[in-house]
N, C-alpha and C positions, 0 to 999 in steps of 0.2 A: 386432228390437228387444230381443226377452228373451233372444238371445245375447250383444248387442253390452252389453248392464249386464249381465250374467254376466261376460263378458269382463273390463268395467272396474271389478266389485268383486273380481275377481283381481287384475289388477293395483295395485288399492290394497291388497292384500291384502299381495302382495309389496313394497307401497312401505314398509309401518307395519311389516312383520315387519324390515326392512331396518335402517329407523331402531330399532326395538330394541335387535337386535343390534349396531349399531353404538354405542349410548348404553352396554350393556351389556358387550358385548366388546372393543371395541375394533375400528379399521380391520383391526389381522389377525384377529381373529377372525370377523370378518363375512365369512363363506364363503359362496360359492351353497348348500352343502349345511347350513348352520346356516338360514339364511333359506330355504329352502326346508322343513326340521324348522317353523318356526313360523310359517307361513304355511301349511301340510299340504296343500302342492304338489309335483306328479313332476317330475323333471328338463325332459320333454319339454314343461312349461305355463310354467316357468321360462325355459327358453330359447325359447321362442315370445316372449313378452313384450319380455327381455331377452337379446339372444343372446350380451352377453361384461357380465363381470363391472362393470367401470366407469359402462357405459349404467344398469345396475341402482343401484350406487350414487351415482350425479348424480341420477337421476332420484328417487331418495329425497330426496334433498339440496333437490332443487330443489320435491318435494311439502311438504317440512312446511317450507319455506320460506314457500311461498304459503299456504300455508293457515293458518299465524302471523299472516301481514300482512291475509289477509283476515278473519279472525277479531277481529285488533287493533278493525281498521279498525270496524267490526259494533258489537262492545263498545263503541271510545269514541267513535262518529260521533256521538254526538248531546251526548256532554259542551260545556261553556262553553268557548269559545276563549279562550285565556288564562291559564289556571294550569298555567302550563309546570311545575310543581312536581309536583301530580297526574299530568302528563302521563310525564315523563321517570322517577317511581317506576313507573308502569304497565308503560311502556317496558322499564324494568330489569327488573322480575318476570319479563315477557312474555321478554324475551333469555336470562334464565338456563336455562330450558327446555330439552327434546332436540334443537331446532334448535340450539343451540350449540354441543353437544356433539357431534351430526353433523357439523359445520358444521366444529368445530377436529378431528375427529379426519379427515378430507377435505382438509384446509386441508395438514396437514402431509403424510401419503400422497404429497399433488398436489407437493410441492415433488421428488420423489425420483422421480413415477410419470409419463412422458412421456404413454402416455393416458388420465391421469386429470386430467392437467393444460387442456388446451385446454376439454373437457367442462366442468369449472370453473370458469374461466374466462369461459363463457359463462353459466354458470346464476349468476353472483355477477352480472355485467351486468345478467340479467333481473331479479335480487333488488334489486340497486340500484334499477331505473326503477320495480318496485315499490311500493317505498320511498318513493323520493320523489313518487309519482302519490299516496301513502297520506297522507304529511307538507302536502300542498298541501292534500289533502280535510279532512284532520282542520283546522288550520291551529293545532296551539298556541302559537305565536308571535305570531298576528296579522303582519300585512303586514309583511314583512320586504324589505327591497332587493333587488332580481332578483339582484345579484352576489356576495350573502350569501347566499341560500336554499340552494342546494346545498352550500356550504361546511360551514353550518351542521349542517347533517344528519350529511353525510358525518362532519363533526369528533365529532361526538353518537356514533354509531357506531365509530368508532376507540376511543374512551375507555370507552363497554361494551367494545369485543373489548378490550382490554387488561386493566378488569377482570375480565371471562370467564376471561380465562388464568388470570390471576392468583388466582384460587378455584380453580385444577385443583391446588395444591399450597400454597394458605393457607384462614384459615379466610375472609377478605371482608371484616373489620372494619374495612380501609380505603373501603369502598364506601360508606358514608354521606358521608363527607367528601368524597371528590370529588364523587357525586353533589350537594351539597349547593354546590361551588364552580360542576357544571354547571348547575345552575338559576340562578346568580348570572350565569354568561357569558351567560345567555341572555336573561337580564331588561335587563342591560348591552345587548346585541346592539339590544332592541328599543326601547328608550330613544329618547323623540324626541330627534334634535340639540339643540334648544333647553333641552333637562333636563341635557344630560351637563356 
């Protein structure tokens, strides 16, 4: 028992050194041997863990993924359903963070790195159902039509990663305005028939 949590606060050890490095240097600079410096682990605890470089970087990718969403989830589970306004700035704070930054500096790696790709791939899947298991719990929409729900999410999503990008080489001063059209789609969205 006190090996096996020795064990698994190394490997978070190596997950959070990872994401640093990553937020910090960049996908090429995040080396086994840079993450291994800040995590003050030997070669041979590093490849036990993680035995080729990509497994170590997904698996970062896909830890402060989850622990974003479960965190989110924590914080605003108990807020008022309904002030999609609240909701979607939480949202945004919560997205600009090192999961973004992991997140885009992975994103582009994977388009050029055949096994970084698939790994990927799959851990943006598990983020996804995440996502939306978290968007159902919280519900700030209130009931939404089953053939809207995912859309809606999904599209909510697209427009942060777009902003996201778009702050790696401006300063973001167009992010109130859109933010401020996405809460208008969404109030739209959930408008009885009879109001519209």
């Amino acid at each position: 028992m006190v090996r096996q949590a020795r064990a698994q606060a190394t490997r978070t050890r190596l997950l959070e050194a990872t994401v640093e490095a990553l937020v910090e240097t960049g996908y090429a600079g995040t080396t086994t041997q840079e993450v291994r410096r800040r995590a003050g682990c030997s070669r041979g605890t590093l490849l036990y863990h993680f035995p080729k470089r990509e497994d170590l970087l997904v698996a970062a990718l896909h830890h402060v993924l989850s622990s974003r969403v479960e965190g989110f989830v924590e914080e605003h589970g108990s807020a008022a359903t309904g002030d999609i306004d609240t909701f979607l700035q939480a949202l945004w704070k919560q997205w600009q963070g090192p999961a973004l930054v992991a997140w885009l500096e992975l994103a582009v790696a994977a388009r050029t790195n055949p096994a970084l790709r698939e790994p990927m791939r799959r851990t943006m899947l598990d983020f996804d159902a995440q996502i939306l298991a978290a968007f159902r719990a919280l519900n700030p929409m209130g009931e939404l039509p089953p053939e809207l729900e995912e859309g809606a999410l999904f599209f909510t999503f697209a427009v942060f990663n777009g902003l996201a990008v778009g702050r790696s080489y401006d300063d973001g001063s167009q992010s109130e305005s859109v933010l401020g059209l996405l809460s208008l789609l969404a109030r739209t969205v959930r408008m009885p028939e009879s109001s519209r």
